[in-house]
N, C-alpha and C positions, 0 to 999 in steps of 0.2 A: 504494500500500500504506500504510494508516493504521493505525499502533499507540498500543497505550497506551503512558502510562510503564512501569507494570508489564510488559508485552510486552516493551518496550523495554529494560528493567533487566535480565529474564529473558536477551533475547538477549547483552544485552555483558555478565552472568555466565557465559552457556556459552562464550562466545569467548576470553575472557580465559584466562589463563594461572591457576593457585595460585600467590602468591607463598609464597617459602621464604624468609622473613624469616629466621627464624635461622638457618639453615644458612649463608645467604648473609654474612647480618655474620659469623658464625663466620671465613667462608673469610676473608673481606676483614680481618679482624684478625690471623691468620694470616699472610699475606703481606705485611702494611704491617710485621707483627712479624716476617720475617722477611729484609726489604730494610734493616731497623734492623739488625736483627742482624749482618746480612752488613756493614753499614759499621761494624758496634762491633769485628768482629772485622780488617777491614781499618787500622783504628785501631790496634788492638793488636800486629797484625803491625809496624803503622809505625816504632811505638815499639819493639817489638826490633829493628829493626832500625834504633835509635840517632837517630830522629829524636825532637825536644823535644813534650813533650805539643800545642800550639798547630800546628806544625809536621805533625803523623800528622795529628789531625784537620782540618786542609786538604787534606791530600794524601788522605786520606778519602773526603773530598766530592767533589772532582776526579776520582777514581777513579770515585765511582757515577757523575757526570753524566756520563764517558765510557763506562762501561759500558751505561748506559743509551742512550746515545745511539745507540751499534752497535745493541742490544739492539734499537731503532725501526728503524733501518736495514735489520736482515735481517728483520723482521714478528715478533719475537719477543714483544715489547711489549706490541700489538695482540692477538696471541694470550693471552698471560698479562691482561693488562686485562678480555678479554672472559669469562673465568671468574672474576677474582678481584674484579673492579669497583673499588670503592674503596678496596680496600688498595695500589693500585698509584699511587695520589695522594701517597704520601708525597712530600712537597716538592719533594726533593734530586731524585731521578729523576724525579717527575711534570713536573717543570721542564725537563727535557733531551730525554724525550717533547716537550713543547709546543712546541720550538722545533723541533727534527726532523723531526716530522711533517707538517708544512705545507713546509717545503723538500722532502723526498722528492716531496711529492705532487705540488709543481709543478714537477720537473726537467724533466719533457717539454719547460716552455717558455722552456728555455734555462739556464746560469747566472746571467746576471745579474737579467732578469726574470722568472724563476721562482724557483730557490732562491734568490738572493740577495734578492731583494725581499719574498718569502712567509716568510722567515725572519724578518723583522723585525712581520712581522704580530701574532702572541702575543706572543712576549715583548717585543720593543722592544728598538729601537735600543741604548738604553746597557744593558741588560743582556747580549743579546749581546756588545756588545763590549766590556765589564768582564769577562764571563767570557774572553774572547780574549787580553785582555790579560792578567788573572791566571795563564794559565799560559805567558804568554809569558814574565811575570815568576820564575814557577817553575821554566820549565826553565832562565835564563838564573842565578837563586840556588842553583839546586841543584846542575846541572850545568858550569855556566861560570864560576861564581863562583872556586867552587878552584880551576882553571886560573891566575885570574889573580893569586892570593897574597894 
């Protein structure tokens, strides 16, 4: 079967989809504006409830990357990603997707050489385990510290 270009233009215009340029950036502005939001107002909870400005917005972040982490864990994620495309790249979560998803994917083949070694594939070694340690460090400042006077 020999086509022209035009033939050929013809046919991958019929097959192709319409893109909905703006409806889509719309969506994706929307939801990258509203994973902001959700961490300004977890911010603002922090801080009533008597943590130092520096202080909320840590515990902020900590908050999303573990919400988001679950969020990968049960396919919530993937779900929300796949209608809202690039609003769900915001950093703070798109970062805690990246490193989750590749350990879920390879638990079949085992902990250590599945999740534990596919984990380190995106993000790398010392970011994983900076973030590890930062809330090792958190829970042992926040909640063990005043125990010890």
């Amino acid at each position: 079967m020999n086509l022209t270009k035009q033939q050929y233009a013809e046919l991958v215009k019929k097959a192709s989809p319409n893109s909905k340029l703006l409806p889509d950036c719309l969506w994706a502005f929307v939801v990258g504006g509203a994973i902001c939001l959700l961490g300004q107002v977890l911010r603002n909870a922090y801080m009533v409830w008597g943590m130092t400005l520096t202080d909320a917005g840590t515990l902020s972040s900590a908050t999303l990357v573990a919400m988001s982490a679950v969020a990968t864990s049960l396919g919530w994620y993937q779900k929300l990603a796949s209608k809202a495309g690039a609003g769900t790249l915001v950093p703070i979560t798109g970062f805690a997707n990246a490193v989750v998803s590749p350990a879920i994917e390879f638990k079949a083949e085992g902990f250590v050489m599945g999740t534990g070694a596919k984990m380190f594939v995106i993000a790398g070694p010392v970011i994983v385990w900076g973030m590890m340690a930062s809330v090792i460090w958190g829970v042992v400042y926040y909640f063990i510290r005043p125990f010890l006077g």
